[in-house]
Residue frames relative to the residue before (quaternion, step in Angstrom):
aa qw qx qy qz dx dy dz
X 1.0000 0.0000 0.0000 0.0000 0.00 0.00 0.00
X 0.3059 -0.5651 0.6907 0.3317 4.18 -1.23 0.78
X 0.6025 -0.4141 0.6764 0.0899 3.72 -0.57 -0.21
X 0.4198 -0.5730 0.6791 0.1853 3.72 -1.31 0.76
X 0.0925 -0.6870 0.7170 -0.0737 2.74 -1.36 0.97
X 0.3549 -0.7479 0.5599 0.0347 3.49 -1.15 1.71
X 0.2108 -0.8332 0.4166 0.2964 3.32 -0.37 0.90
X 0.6137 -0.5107 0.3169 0.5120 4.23 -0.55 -0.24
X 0.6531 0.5351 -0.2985 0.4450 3.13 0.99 -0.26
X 0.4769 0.4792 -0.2740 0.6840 4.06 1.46 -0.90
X 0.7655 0.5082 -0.2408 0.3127 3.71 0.14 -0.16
X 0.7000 0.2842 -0.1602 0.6352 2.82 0.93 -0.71
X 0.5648 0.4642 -0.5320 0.4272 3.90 0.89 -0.29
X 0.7355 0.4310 -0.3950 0.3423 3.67 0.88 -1.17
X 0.5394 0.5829 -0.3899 0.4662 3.89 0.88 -0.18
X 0.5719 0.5015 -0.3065 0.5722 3.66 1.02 -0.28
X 0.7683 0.4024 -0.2357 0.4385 3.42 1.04 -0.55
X 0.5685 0.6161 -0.2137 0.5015 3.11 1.39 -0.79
X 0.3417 0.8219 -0.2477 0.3827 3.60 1.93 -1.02
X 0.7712 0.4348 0.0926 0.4558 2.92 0.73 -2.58
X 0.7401 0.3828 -0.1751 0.5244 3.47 1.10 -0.68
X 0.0248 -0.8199 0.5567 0.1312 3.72 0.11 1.01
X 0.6668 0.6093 -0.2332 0.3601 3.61 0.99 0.17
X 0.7748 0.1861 -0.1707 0.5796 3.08 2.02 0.06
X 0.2389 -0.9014 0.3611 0.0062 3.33 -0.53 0.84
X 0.7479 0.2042 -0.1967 0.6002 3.07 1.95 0.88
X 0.1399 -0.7216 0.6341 0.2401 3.51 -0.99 0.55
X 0.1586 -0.7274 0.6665 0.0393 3.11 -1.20 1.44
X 0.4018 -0.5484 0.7276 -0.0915 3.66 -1.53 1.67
X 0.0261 0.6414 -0.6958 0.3222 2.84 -0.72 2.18
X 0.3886 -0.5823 0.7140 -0.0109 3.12 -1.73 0.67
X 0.1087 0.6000 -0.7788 0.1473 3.66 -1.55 1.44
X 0.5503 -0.4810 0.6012 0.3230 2.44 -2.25 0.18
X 0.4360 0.7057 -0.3910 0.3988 3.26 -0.96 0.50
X 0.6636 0.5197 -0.3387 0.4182 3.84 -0.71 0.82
X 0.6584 -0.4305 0.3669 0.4967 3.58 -1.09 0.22
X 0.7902 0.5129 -0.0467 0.3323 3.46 0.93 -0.64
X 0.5827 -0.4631 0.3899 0.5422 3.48 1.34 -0.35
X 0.7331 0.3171 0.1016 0.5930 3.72 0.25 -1.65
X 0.2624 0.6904 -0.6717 -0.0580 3.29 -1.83 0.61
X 0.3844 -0.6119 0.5980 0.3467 3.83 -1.10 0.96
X 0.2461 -0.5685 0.7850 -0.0014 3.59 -1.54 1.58
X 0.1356 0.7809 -0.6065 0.0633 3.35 -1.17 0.93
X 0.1912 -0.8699 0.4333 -0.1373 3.43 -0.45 1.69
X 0.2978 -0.7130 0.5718 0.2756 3.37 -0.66 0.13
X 0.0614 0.7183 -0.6860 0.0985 4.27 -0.94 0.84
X 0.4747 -0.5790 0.6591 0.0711 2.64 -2.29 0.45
X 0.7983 0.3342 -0.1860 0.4653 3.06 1.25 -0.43
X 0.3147 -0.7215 0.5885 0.1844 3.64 -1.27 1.14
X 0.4788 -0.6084 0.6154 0.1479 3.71 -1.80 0.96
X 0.7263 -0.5386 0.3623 0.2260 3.18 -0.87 0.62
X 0.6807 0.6592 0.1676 0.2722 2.49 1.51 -1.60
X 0.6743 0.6583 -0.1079 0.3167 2.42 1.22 -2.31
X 0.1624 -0.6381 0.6788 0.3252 3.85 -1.05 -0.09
X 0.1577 -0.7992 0.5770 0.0593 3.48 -1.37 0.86
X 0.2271 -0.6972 0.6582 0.1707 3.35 -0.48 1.29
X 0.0295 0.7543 -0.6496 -0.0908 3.51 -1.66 0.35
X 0.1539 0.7241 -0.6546 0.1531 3.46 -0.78 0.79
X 0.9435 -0.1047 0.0207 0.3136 2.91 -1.64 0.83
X 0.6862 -0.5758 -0.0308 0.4433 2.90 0.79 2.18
X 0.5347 0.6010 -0.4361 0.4035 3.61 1.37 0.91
X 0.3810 -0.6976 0.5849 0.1615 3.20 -1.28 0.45
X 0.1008 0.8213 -0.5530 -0.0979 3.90 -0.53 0.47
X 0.0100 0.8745 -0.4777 -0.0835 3.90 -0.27 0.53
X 0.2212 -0.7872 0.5757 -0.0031 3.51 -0.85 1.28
X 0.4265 -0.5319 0.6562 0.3233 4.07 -0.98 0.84
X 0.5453 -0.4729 0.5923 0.3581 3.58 -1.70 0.28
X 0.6913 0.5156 -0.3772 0.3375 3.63 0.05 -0.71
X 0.6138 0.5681 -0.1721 0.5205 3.23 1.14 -1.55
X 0.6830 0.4983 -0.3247 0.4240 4.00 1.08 -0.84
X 0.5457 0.6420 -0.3637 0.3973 3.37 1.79 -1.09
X 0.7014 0.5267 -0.2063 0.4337 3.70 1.24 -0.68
X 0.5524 0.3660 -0.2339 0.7115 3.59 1.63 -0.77
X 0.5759 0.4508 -0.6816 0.0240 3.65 -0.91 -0.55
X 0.6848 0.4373 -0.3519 0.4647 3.44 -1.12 0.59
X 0.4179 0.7449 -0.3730 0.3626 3.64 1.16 -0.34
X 0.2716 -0.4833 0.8017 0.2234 3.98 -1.57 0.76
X 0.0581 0.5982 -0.7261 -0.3342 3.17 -1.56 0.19
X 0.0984 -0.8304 0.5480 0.0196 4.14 -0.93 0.54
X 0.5126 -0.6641 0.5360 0.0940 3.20 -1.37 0.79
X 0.4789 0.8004 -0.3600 -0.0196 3.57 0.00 0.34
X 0.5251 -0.7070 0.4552 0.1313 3.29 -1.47 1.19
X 0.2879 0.8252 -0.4825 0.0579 3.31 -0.10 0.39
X 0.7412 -0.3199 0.3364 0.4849 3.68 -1.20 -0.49
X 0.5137 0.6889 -0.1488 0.4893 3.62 1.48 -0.75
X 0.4956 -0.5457 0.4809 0.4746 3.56 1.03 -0.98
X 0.2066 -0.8153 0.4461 0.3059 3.36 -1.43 -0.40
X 0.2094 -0.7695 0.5993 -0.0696 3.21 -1.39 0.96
X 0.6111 -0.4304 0.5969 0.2916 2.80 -1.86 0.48
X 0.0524 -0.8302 0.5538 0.0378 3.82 -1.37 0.49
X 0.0130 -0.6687 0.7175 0.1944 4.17 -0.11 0.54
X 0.4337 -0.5663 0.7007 0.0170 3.08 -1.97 1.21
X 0.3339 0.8052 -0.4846 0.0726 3.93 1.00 0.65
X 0.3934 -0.7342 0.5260 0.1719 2.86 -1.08 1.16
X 0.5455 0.6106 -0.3200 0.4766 3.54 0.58 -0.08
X 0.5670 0.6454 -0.2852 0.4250 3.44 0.99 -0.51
X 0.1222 -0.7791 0.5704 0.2297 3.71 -0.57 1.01
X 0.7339 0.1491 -0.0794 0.6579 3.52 0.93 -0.84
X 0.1946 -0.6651 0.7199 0.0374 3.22 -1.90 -0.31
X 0.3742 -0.7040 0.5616 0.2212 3.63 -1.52 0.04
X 0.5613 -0.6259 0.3986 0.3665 3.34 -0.89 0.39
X 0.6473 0.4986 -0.4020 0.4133 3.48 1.18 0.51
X 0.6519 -0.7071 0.1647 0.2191 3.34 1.27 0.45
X 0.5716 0.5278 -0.1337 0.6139 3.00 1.89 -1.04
X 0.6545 0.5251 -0.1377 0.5263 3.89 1.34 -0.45
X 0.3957 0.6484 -0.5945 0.2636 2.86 -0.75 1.24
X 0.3504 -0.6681 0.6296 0.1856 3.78 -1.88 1.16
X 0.3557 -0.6751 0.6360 0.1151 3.40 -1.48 0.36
């Protein structure tokens, strides 16, 4: 497995968020069935760590992924981006044959 990979920009937006939230202290990036697409990335804010969980940390963020949910990301960017469009979170998944035009959606 490559592992997830936070980008500097997904980091530092979720630490800005985390900032605001004195009650949680991670955003955890989950995977369902479900979407235009087969797959959708669920992405939550918690207080609480799995046993389990891998935690990425950068620049004073925490990110936390289930194993199962990694079996579907490994190799993933996660990214932050600002554009004219609006802004969002992005997964860079390689594994992905298709997707939806809502971003969160995608088949394997």
């Amino acid at each position: 497995m490559n592992g997830v990979v936070v980008s500097e920009a997904a980091a530092k937006r979720v630490a800005r968020i985390l900032s605001t939230e004195p009650d949680m202290n991670a955003l955890r990036v989950s995977v369902e069935g479900g979407g235009c697409s087969g797959f959708s990335y669920k992405f939550d804010l918690t207080d609480a760590k799995s046993d389990d969980d891998i935690v990425l940390a950068s620049e004073g963020a925490t990110v936390l992924i289930d194993p199962i949910s990694l079996q579907y990301m490994d190799g993933s960017i996660i990214d932050f981006v600002d554009d004219l469009m609006g802004q969002s979170f992005q997964i860079r998944n390689p594994n992905a044959t298709a997707s939806c035009g809502c971003g969160t959606s995608f088949s394997m």
